[in-house]
MARNU-266206 format. One record per residue: x, y, z of N, C-alpha, C in turn; residue number from 1. Coordinates in nm, 2 decimals, padded with zeros to 4 digits, always signed. Atoms other than C-alpha are relative to their C-alpha. Layout:
BEGIN
SERO    nxx    nyy    nzz   caxx   cayy   cazz    cxx    cyy    czz   n
SERO      X      Y      Z      X      Y      Z      X      Y      Z NUM
...
This chain:
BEGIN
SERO    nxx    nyy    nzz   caxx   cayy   cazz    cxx    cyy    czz   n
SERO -00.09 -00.01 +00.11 -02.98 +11.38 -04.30 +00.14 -00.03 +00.05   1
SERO -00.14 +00.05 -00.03 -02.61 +11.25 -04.27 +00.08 +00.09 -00.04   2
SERO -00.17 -00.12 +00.01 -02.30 +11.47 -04.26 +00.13 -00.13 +00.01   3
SERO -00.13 +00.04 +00.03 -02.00 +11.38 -04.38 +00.13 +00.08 +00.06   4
SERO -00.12 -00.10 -00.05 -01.63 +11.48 -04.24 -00.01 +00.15 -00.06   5
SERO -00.04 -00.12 +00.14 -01.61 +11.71 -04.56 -00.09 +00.06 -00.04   6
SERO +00.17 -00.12 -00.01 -01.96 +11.82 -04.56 +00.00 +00.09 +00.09   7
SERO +00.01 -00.09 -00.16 -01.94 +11.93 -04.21 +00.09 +00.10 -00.01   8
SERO -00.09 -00.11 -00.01 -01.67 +12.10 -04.29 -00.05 +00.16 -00.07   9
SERO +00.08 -00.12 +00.12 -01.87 +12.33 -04.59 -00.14 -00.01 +00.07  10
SERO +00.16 -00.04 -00.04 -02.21 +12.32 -04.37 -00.05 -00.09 -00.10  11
SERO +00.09 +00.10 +00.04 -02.38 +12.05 -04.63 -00.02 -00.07 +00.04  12
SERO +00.04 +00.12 -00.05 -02.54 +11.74 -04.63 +00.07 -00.08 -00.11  13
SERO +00.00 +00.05 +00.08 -02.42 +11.45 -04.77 -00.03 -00.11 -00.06  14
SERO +00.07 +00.08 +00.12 -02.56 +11.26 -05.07 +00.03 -00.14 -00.02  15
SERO -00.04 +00.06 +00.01 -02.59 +10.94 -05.06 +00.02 -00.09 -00.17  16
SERO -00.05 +00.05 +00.11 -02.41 +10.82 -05.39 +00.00 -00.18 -00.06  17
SERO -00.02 +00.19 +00.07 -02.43 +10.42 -05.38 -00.05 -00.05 -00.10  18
SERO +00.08 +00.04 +00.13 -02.69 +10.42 -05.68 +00.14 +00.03 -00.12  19
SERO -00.06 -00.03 +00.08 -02.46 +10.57 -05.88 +00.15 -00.02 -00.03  20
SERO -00.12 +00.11 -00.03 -02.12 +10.39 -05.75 +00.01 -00.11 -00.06  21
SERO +00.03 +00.12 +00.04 -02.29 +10.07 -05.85 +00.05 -00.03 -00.11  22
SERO +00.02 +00.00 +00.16 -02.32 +10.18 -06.22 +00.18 +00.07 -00.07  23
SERO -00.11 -00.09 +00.06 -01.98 +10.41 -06.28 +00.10 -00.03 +00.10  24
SERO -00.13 -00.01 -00.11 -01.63 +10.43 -06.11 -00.04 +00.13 +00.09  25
SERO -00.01 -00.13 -00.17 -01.55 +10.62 -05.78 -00.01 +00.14 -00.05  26
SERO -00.02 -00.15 +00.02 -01.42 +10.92 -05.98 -00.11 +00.07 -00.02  27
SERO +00.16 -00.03 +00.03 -01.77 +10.94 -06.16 -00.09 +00.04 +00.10  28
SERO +00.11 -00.09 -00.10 -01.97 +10.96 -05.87 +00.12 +00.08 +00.09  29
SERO -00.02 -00.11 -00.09 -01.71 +11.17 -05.67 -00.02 +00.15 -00.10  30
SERO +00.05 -00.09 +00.11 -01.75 +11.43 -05.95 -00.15 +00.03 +00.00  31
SERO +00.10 -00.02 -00.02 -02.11 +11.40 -05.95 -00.06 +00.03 +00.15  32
SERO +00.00 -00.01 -00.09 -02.12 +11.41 -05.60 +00.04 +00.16 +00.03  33
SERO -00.01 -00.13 +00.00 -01.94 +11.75 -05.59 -00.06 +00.11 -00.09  34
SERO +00.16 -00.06 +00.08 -02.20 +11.87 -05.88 -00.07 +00.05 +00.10  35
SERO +00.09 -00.03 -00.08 -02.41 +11.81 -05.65 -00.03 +00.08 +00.13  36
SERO -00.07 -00.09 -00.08 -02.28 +11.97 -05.37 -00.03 +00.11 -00.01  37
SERO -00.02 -00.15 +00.05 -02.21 +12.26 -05.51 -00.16 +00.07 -00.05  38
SERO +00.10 -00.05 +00.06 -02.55 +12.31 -05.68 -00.08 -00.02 +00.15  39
SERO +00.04 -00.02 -00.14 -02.69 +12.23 -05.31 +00.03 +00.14 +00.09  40
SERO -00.04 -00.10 -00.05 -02.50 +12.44 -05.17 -00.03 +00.15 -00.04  41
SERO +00.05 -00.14 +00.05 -02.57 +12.75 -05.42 -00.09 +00.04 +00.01  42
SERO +00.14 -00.02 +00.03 -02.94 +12.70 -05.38 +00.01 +00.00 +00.13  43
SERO +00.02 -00.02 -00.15 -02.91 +12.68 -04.98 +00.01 +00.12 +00.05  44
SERO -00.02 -00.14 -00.06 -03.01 +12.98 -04.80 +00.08 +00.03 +00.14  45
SERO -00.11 -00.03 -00.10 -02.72 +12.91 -04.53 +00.07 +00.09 -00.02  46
SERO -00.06 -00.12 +00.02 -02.50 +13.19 -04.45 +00.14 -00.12 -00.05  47
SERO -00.12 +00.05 +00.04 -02.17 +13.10 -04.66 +00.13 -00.05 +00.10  48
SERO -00.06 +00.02 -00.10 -01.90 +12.93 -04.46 +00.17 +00.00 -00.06  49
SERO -00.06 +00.01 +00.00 -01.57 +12.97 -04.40 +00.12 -00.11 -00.11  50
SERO -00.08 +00.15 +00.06 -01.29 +12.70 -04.64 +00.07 -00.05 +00.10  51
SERO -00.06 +00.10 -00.08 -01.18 +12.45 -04.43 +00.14 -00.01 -00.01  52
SERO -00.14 -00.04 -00.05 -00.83 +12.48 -04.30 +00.04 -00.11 +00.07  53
SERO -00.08 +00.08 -00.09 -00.60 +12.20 -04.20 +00.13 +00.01 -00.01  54
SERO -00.14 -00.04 +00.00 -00.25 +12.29 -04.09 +00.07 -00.12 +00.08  55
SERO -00.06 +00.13 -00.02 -00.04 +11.97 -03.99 +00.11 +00.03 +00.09  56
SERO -00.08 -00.04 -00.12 +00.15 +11.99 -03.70 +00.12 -00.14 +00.01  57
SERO -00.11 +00.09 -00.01 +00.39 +11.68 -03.84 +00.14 +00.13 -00.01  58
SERO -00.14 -00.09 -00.04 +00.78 +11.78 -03.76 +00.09 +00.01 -00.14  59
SERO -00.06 +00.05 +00.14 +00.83 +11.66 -04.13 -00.03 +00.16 -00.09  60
SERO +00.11 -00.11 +00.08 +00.57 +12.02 -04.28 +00.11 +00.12 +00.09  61
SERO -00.04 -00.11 -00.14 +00.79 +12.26 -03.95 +00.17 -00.04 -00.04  62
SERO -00.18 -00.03 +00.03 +01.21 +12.37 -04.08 -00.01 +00.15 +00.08  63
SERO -00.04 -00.12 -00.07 +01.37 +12.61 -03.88 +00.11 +00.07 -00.08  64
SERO -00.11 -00.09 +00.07 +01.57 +12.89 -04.07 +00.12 +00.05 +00.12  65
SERO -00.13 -00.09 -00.08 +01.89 +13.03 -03.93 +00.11 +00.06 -00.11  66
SERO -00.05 -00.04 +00.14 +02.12 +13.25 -04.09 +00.07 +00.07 +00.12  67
SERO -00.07 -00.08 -00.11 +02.44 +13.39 -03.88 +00.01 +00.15 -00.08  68
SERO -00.02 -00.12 +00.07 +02.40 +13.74 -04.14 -00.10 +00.09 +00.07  69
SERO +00.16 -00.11 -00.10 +02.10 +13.83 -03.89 +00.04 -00.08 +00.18  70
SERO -00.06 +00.00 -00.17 +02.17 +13.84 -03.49 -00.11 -00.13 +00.06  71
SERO +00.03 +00.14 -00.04 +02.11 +13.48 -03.30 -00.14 +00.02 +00.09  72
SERO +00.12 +00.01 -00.10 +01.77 +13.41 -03.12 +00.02 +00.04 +00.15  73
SERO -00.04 -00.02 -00.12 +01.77 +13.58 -02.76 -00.04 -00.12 +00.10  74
SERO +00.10 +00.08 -00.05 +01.60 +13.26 -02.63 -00.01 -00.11 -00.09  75
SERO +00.05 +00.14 +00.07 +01.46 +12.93 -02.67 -00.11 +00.02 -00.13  76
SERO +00.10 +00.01 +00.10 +01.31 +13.02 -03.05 +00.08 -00.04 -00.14  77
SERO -00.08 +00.01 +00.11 +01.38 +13.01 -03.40 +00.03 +00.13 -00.08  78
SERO +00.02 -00.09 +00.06 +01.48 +13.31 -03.58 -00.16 +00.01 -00.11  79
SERO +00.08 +00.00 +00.09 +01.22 +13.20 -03.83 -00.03 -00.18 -00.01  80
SERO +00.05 +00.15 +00.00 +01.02 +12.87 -03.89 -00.04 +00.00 -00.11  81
SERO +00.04 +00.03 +00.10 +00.93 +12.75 -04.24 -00.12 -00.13 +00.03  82
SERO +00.11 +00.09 +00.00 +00.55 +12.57 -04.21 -00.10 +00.01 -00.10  83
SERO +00.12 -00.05 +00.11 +00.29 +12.51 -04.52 +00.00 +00.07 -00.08  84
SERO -00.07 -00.09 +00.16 +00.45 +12.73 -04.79 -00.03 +00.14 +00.10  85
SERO +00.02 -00.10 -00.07 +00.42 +12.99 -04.49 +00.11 +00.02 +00.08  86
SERO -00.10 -00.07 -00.08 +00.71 +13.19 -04.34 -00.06 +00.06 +00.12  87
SERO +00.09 -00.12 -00.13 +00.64 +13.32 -03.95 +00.16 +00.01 +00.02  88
SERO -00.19 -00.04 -00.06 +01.01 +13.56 -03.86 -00.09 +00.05 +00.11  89
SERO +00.02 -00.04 -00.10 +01.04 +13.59 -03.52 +00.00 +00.17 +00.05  90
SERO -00.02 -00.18 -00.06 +01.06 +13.96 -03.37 +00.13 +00.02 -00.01  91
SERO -00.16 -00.02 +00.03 +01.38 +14.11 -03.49 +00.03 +00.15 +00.03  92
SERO -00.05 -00.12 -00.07 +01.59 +14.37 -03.29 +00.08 +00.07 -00.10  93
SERO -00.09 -00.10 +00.02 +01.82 +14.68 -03.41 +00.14 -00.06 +00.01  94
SERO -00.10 +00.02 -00.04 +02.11 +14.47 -03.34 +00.12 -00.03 -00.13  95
SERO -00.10 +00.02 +00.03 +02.46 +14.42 -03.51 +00.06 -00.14 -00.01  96
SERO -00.03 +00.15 -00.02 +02.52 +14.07 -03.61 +00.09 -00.03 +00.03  97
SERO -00.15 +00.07 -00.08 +02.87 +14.04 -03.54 +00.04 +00.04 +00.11  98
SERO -00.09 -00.10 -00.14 +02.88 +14.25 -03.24 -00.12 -00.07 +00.10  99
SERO +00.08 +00.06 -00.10 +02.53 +14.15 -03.08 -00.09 +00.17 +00.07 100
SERO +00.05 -00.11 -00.06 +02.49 +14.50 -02.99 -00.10 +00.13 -00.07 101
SERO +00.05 -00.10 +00.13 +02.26 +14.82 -03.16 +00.11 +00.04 +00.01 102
SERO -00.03 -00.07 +00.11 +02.32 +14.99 -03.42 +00.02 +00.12 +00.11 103
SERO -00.02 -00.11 -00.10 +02.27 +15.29 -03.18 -00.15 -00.01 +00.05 104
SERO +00.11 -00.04 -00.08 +02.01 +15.43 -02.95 -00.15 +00.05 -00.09 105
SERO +00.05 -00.08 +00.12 +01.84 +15.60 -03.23 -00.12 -00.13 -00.04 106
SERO +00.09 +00.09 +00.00 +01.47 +15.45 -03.32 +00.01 -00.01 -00.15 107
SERO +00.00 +00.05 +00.09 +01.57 +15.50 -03.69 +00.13 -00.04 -00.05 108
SERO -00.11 +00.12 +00.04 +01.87 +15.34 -03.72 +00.01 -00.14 +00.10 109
SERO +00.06 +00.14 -00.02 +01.72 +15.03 -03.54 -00.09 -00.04 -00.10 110
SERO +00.09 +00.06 +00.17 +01.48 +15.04 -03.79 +00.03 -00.09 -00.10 111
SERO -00.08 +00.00 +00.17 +01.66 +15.07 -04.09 +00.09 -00.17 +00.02 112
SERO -00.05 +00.16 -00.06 +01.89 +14.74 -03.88 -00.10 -00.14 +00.01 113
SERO +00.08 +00.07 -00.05 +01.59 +14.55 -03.77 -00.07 -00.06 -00.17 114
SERO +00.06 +00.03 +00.11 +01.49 +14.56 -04.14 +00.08 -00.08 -00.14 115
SERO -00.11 +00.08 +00.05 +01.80 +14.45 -04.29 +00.03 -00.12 +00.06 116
SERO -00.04 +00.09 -00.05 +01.85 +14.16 -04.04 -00.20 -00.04 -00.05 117
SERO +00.09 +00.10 +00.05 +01.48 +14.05 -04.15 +00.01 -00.04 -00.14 118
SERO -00.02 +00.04 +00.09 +01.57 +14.06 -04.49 +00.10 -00.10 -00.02 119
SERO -00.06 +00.09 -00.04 +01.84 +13.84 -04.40 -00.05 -00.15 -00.01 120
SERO +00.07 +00.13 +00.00 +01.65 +13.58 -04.28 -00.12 +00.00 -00.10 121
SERO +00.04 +00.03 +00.10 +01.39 +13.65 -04.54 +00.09 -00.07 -00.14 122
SERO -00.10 +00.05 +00.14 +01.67 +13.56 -04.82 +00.04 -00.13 +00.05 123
SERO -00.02 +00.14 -00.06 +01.79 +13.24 -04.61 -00.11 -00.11 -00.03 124
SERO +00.09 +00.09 +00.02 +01.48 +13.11 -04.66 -00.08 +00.00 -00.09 125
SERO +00.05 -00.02 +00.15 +01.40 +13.19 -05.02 -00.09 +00.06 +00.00 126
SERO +00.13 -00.08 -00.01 +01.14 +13.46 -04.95 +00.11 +00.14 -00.04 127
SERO -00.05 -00.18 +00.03 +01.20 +13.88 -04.99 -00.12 +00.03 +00.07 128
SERO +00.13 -00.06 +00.03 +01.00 +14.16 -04.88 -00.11 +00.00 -00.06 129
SERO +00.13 +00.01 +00.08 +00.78 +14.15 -05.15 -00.09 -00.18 +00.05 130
SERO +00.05 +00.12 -00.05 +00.68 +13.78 -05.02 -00.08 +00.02 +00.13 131
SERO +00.07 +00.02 -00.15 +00.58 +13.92 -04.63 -00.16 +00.08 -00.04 132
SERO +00.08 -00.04 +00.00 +00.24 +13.94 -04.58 -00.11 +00.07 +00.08 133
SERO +00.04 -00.10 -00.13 +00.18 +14.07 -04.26 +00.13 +00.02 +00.10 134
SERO -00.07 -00.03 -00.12 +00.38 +14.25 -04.01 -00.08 +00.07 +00.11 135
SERO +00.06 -00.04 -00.11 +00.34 +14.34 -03.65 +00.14 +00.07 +00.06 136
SERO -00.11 -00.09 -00.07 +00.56 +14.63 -03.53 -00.02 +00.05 +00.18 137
SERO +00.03 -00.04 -00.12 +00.61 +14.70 -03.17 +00.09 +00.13 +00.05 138
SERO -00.07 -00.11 +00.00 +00.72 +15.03 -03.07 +00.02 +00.02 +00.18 139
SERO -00.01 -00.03 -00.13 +00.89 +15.16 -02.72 -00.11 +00.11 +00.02 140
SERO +00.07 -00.14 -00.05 +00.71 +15.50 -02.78 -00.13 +00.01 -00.13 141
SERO +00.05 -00.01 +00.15 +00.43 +15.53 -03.05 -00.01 +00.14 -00.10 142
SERO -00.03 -00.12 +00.05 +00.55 +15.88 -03.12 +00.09 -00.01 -00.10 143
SERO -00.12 +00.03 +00.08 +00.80 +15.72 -03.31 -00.08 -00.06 -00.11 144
SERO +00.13 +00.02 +00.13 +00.50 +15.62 -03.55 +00.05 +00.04 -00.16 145
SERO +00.01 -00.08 +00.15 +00.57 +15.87 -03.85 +00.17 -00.04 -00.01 146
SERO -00.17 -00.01 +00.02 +00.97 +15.83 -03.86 +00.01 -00.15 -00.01 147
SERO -00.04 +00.16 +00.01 +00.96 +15.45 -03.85 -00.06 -00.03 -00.18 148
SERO +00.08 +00.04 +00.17 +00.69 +15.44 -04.18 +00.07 +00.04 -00.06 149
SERO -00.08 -00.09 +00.09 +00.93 +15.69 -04.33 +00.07 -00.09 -00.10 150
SERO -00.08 +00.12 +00.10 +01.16 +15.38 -04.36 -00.02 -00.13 -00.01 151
SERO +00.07 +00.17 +00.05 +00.94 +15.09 -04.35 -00.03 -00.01 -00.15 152
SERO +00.04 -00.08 +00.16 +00.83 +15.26 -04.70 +00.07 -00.06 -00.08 153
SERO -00.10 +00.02 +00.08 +01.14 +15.21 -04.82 +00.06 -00.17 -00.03 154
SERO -00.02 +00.14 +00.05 +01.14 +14.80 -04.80 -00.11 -00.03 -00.02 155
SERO +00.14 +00.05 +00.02 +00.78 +14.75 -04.84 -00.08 +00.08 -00.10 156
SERO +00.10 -00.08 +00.14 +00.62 +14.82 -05.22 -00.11 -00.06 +00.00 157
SERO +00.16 +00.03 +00.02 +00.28 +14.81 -05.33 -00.05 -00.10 -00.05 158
SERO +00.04 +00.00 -00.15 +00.11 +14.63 -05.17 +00.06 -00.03 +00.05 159
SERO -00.04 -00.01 -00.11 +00.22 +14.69 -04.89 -00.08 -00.13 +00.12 160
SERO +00.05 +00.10 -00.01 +00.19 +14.41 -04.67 -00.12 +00.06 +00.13 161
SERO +00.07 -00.03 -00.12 -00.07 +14.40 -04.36 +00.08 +00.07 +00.10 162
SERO -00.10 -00.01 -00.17 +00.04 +14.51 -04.00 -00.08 +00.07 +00.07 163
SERO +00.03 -00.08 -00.13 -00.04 +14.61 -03.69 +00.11 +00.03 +00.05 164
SERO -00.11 -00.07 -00.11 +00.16 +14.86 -03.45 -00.05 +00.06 +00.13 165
SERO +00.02 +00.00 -00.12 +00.17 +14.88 -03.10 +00.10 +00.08 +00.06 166
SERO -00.15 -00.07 -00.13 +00.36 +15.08 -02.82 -00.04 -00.12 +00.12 167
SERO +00.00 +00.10 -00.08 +00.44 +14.83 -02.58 +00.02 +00.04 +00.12 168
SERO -00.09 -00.01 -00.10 +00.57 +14.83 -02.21 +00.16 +00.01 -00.04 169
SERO -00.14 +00.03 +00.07 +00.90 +14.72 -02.34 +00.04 -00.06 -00.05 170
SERO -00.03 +00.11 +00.09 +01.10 +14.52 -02.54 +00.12 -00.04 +00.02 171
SERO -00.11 +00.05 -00.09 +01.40 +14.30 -02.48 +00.12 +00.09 +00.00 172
SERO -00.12 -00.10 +00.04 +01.70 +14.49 -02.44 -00.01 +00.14 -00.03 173
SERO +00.00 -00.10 -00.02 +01.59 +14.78 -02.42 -00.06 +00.11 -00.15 174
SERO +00.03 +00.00 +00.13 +01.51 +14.80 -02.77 -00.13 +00.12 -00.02 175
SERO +00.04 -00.10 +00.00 +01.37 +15.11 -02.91 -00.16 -00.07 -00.09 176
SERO +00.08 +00.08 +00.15 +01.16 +14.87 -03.22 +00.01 -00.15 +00.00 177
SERO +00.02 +00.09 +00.04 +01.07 +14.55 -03.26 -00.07 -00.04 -00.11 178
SERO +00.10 +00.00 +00.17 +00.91 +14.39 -03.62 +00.03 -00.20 -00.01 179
SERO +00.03 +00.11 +00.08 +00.79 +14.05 -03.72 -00.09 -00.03 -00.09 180
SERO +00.08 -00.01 +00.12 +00.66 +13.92 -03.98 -00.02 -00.16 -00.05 181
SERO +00.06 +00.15 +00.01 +00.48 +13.60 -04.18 +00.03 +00.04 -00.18 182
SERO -00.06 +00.01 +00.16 +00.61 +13.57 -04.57 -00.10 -00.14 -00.05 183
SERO +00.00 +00.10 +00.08 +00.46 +13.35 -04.84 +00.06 -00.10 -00.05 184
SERO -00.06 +00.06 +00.08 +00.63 +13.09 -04.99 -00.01 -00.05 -00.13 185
């Protein structure tokens, strides 16, 4: 049986249409074609597969956000990249945008900073809170667990987005918190 790019991609086989090409336009048999498909496919006792995912790695789909209202990239990155109606913010520190330096030592008032300078770059690039869909928090200590949710709470309503949290080795600068996150567009 013959696979097609777009078959292979859904696990079917595909049908060969030329009878029916002959007699109707393309749209006609691609229409019937995905009838068919589909009714193939619902009657196949294959285990269901994944939807086929293509993300385009032209430089035309890839914008880089910047926004001086949130502290400059420590490194060769972008604060935030805009790809595929998908926001990814880079890991954002406790820091003081016009100064460069924390807020203080204190793991909740890096927080509470770290979360304002993402919202930053979330608003630069036409997202909010309510837009992130996952975050990944990295903590110096993970005893700092319950006092960090206290005021993650407070920028993130229901639903709440994903995340994972980690205690790390460390983080640049010494940094008590780190937080990134991936937004919708």
């Amino acid at each position: 049986m013959a696979w097609s790019a777009a078959a292979r991609c859904f696990n079917v086989p595909a049908i060969d249409m030329g009878g029916v090409r002959n007699k109707a336009p393309l749209v006609v048999g691609m229409g019937c074609a995905s009838v068919a498909l589909t009714r193939l496919w619902r009657s196949s006792s294959r285990p269901k597969p994944f939807a086929c995912l293509a993300i385009s790695t032209q430089a035309s789909t890839k914008e880089a956000v910047q926004t001086e209202k949130a502290p400059a990239a420590l490194g060769p990155y972008s604060q935030a990249i805009k790809a595929n109606n998908l926001l990814f913010v880079s890991g954002v520190l406790g820091f003081i945008p016009e100064t460069g330096k924390f807020i203080s030592d204190s793991v909740e008032d890096q927080t509470e900073q770290v979360l304002k300078n993402m919202g930053e770059i979330l608003k630069a690039s036409g997202a909010s809170y309510s837009s992130v869909v996952k975050t990944t928090i990295m903590l110096a200590d993970l005893k700092d667990f319950k006092k960090v949710n206290e005021i993650y709470a407070k920028y993130f309503s229901s639903p709440a987005p994903a995340r994972s949290t980690y205690q790390v080795a460390a983080l640049p600068m010494d940094a008590r918190i780190e937080i990134e996150c991936i937004a919708a567009l």
